[in-house]
C-alpha positions in Angstrom: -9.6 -11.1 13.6 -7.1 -13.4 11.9 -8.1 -17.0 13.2 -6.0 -20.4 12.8 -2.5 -19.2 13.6 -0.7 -22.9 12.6 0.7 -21.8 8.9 2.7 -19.1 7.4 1.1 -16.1 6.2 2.7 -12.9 5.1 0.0 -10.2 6.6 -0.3 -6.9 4.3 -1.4 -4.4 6.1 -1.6 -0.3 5.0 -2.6 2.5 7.4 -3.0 2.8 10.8 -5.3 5.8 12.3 -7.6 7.0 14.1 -11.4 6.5 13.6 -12.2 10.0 12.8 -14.8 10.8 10.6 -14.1 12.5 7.3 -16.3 15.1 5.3 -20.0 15.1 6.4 -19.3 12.7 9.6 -18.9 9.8 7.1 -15.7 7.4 7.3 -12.6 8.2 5.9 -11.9 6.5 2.6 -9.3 4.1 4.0 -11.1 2.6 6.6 -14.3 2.4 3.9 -11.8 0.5 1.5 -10.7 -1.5 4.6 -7.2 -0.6 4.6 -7.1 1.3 7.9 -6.6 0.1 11.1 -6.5 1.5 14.6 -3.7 1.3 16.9 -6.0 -0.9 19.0 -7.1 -2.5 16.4 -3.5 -3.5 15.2 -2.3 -4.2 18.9 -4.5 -7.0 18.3 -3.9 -8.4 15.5 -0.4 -8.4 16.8 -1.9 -10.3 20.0 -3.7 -12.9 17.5 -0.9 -12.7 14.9 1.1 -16.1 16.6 5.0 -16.2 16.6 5.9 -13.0 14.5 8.5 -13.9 11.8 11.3 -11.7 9.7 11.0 -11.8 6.2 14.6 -13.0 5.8 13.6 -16.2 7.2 11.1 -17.3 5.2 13.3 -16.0 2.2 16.2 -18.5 3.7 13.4 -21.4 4.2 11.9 -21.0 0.4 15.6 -20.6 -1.1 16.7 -23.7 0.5 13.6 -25.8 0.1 13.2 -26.3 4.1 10.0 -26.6 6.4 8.9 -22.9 6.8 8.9 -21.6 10.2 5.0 -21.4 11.5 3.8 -17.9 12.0 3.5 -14.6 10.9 5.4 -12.1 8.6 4.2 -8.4 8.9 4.3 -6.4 5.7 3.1 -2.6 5.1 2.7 -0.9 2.1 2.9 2.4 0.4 5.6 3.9 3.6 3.1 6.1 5.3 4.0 8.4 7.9 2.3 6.8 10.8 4.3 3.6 10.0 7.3 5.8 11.7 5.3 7.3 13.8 3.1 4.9 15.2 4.2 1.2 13.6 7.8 1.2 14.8 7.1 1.6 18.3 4.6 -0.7 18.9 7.0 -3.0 17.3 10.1 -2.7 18.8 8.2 -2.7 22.6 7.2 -6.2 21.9 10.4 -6.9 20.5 8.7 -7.6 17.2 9.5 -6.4 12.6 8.1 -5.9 9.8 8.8 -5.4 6.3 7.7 -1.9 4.9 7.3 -1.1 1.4 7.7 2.2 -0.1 7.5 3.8 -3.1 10.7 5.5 -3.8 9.4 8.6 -5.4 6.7 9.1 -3.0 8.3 10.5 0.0 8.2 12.9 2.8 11.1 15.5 1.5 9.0 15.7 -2.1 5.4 16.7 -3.6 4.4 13.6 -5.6 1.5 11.8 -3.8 -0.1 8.7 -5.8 -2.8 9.0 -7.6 -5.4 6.9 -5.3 -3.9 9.0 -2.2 -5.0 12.4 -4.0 -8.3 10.8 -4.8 -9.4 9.9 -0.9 -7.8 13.0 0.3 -10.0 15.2 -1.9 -12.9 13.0 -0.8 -12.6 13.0 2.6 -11.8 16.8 2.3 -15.2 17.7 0.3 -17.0 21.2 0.8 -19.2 20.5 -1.5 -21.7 17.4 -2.1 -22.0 16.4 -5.3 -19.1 15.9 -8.3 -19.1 15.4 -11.7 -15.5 13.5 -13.2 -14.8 12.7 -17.1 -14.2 8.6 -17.1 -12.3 7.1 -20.6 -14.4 6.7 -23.3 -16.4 10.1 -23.3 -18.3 9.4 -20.3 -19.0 11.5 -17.5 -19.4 10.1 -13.6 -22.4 12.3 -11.7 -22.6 11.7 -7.4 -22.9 12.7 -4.5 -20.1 12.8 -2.0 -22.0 13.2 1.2 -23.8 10.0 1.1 -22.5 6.9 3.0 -23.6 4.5 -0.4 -22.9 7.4 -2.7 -19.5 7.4 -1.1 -18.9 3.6 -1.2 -19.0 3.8 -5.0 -16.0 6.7 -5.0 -14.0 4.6 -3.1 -14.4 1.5 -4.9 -16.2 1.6 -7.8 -16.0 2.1 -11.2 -14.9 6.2 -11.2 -11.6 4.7 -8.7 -11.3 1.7 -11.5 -11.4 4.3 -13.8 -8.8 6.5 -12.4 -6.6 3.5 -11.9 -6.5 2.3 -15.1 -6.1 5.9 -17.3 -3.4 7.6 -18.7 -1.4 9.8 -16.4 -3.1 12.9 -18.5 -6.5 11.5 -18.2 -6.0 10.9 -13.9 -5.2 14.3 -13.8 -8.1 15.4 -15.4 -9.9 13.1 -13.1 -8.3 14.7 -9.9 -8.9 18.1 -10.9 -12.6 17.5 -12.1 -13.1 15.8 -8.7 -11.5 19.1 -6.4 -13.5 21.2 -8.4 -16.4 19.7 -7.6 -16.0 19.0 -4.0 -14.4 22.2 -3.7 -11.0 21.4 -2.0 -7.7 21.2 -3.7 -4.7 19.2 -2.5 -2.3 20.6 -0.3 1.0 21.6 -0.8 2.3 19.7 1.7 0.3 16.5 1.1 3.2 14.2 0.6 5.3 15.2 3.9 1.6 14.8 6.0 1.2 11.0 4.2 4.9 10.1 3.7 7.9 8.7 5.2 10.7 10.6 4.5 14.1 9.1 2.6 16.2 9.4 6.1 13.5 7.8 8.2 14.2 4.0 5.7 17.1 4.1 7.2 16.1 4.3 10.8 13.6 1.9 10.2 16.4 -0.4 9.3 18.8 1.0 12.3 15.8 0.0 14.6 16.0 -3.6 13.4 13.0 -3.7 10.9 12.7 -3.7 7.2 12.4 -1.5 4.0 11.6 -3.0 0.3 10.7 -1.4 -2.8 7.3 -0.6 -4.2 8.2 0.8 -7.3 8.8 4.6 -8.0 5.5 6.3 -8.8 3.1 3.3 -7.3 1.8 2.9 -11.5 0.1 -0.8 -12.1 3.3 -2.2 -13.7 1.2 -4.1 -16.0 -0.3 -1.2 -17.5 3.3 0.6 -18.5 5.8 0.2 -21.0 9.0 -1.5 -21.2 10.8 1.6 -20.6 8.7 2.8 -17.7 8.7 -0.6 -16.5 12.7 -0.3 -16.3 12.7 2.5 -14.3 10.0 1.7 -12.0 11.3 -1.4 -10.8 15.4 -0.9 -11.2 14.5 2.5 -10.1 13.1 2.0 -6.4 15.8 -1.2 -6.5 18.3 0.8 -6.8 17.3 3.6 -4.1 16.6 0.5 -1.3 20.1 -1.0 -1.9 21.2 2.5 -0.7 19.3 1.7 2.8 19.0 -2.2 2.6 21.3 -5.7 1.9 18.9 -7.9 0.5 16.1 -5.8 -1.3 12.5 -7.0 -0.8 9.8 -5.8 -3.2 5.9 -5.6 -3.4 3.8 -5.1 -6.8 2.0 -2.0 -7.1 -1.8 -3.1 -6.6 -0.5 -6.5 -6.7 -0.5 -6.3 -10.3 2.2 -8.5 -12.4 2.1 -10.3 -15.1 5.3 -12.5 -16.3 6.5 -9.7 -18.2 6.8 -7.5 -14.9 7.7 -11.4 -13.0 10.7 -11.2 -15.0 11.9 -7.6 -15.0 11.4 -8.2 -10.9 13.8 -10.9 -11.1 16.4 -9.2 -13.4 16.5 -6.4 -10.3 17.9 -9.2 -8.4 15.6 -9.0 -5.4 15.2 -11.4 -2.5 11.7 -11.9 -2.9 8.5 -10.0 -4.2 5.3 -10.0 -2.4 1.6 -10.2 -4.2 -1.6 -9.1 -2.8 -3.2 -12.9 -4.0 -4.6 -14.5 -1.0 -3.1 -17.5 0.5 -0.9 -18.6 2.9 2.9 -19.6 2.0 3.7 -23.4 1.1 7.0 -25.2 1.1 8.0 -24.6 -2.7 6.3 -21.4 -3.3 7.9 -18.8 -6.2 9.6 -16.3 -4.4 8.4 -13.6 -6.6 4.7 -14.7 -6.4 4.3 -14.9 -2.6 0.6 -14.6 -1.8 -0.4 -12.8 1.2 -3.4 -12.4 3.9 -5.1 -9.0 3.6 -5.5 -7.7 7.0 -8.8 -5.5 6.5 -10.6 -2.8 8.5 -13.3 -5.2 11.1 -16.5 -4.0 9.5 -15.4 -2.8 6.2 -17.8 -3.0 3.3 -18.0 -1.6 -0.1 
C-alpha cells in the first residue's frame, strides 16, 4: 500500500470505518473520495508504514538543520470520532502516535459540522434518487444520486467544487437544495456522531499522542478575509495551546497561499502541514511540509 519505506514521509490520513454501503448499496462518500480506511486496512498501513516517528522530531531535525530520522509521521485530519474511538487504541497497543488535527469549532459538545461533512452525509443518507442544487453563477446542477458514476460526480465533481468555493449563504442554499431533494435532512446530533469532543484533545495528549489546529470552521483560508483569516487561524491556535506545548497546524484543504503562510507563522506554531505530495527533505519550510496521501485501495472518482 505505501511501498519504499527509506525516506520521511508525513502520511495524512482521515477516517477510518467500516465498509458499509451507503444509500442504494453504493459506497459511502468517504471511501468514494478515498479518504476512508478500514481498521484492517490501516493495521496495515501501520505494518508497511517502517519506523513510526513523532512529529516533534522531525520539527527538532528541520529546526536544527540535522539528517531527518527515516520513517514515518502519522497525521489525521478534521478530529473524527473514530480517531478516539478506534485510532488511539490501535496506536498505543503497538506503542506507536500520531498527530491529529482538529478543527476547533467543529466538535463533539457543539452543532457545527463542515460544510463537505453535511454534504456526504446527506448523500449517503438519500431517500430519494435524483437532486437538483443551484451552483454560482445562475446555474442549476440536475443528477441522480443512486447511480455509482452519477454519484462519483457528487463526491468529486464540479457541484462539491462548487460548494467549496461559495459564499457561506450560497453553501447553505446548496445543502438545503441537496436534502430536499434526496429527501433527508441533517441530524441534530450530527456533529457529536462525527466529532471528537473538546475533553477527549486532552486525552489524546494524556495517552502520549498529539493534537494541532485545523482552523475553526475548516473554510479554505485562501478564500477569506483578513479578518476571518485572524480568527480562523489565532482562533484554533489559541484553543490547542489550552491542550498542547508546541502547537502543530494543518491547512484547511491544504489550501495557503503566502498571505495565509504568513498569518500561520505570526500564530507561532511549530510546524504547519500541506496536503502537496512529497516526502520531507533536509531544509524543508516548516510551514510548507508536503505530505503522502494515504488513500482508500481501490478508490476512483
Amino acid at each position: 500500500m505505501l511501498g519504499n519505506v527509506g525516506c520521511t514521509r508525513i502520511l495524512m490520513l482521515h477516517r477510518v470505518l467500516p465498509a458499509a454501503p451507503a444509500a442504494f448499496g453504493l459506497p459511502d462518500c468517504y471511501r468514494m473520495r478515498g479518504t476512508a480506511l478500514t481498521a484492517s486496512e490501516l493495521a496495515r498501513v501501520l505494518d508497511e508504514a517502517g519506523p513510526i516517528l513523532p512529529l516533534d522530531a522531525v520539527e527538532r531535525a528541520l529546526a536544527d538543520g540535522n539528517e531527518l530520522p527515516i520513517g514515518s509521521v502519522l497525521t489525521f485530519d478534521d478530529g473524527y470520532r473514530e480517531h478516539f474511538d478506534v485510532v488511539a487504541p490501535m496506536l498505543t497497543g503497538r506503542g506507536a502516535t500520531a498527530t491529529f488535527y482538529v478543527a476547533t469549532g467543529l466538535h463533539g459538545a457543539g452543532r457545527d459540522v463542515s460544510v463537505v461533512d453535511a454534504w456526504y452525509w446527506l448523500l449517503d443518507n438519500a431517500t430519494h434518487g435524483m437532486a437538483r442544487v443551484p451552483m454560482p453563477g445562475g446555474v442549476t446542477y440536475r443528477g441522480r444520486l443512486d447511480t455509482l458514476d452519477d454519484k462519483r460526480v457528487w463526491v468529486g465533481g464540479p457541484p462539491k467544487a462548487a460548494l467549496l468555493s461559495s459564499s457561506h449563504e450560497d453553501q447553505r442554499r446548496m445543502l438545503d437544495a441537496l436534502a430536499e431533494g434526496a429527501g433527508c435532512s441533517l441530524p441534530i446530533d450530527l456533529a457529536s456522531r462525527l466529532y471528537l469532543r473538546p475533553d477527549e484533545w486532552a486525552a489524546l495528549e494524556r495517552q502520549g499522542l498529539r493534537v494541532g489546529a485545523h482552523s475553526v470552521r475548516h473554510p479554505r483560508l485562501t478564500q477569506v478575509g483578513a479578518r476571518e483569516l485572524d480568527a480562523e487561524v489565532g482562533g484554533s491556535v489559541d484553543a490547542m495551546r489550552l491542550v498542547s506545548g508546541a502547537v502543530a497546524f494543518a491547512y484547511p484543504d491544504g489550501a495557503f497561499d503566502e498571505r495565509v503562510v504568513q498569518r500561520v507563522r505570526k500564530a507561532g506554531v511549530s510546524s504547519a502541514v500541506t496536503c502537496e505530495q512529497g516526502v520531507l527533505v533536509r531544509g524543508a519550510d516548516l510551514l510548507r511540509l508536503p505530505r503522502v496521501f494515504v488513500s482508500t485501495p481501490g478508490a476512483r472518482l
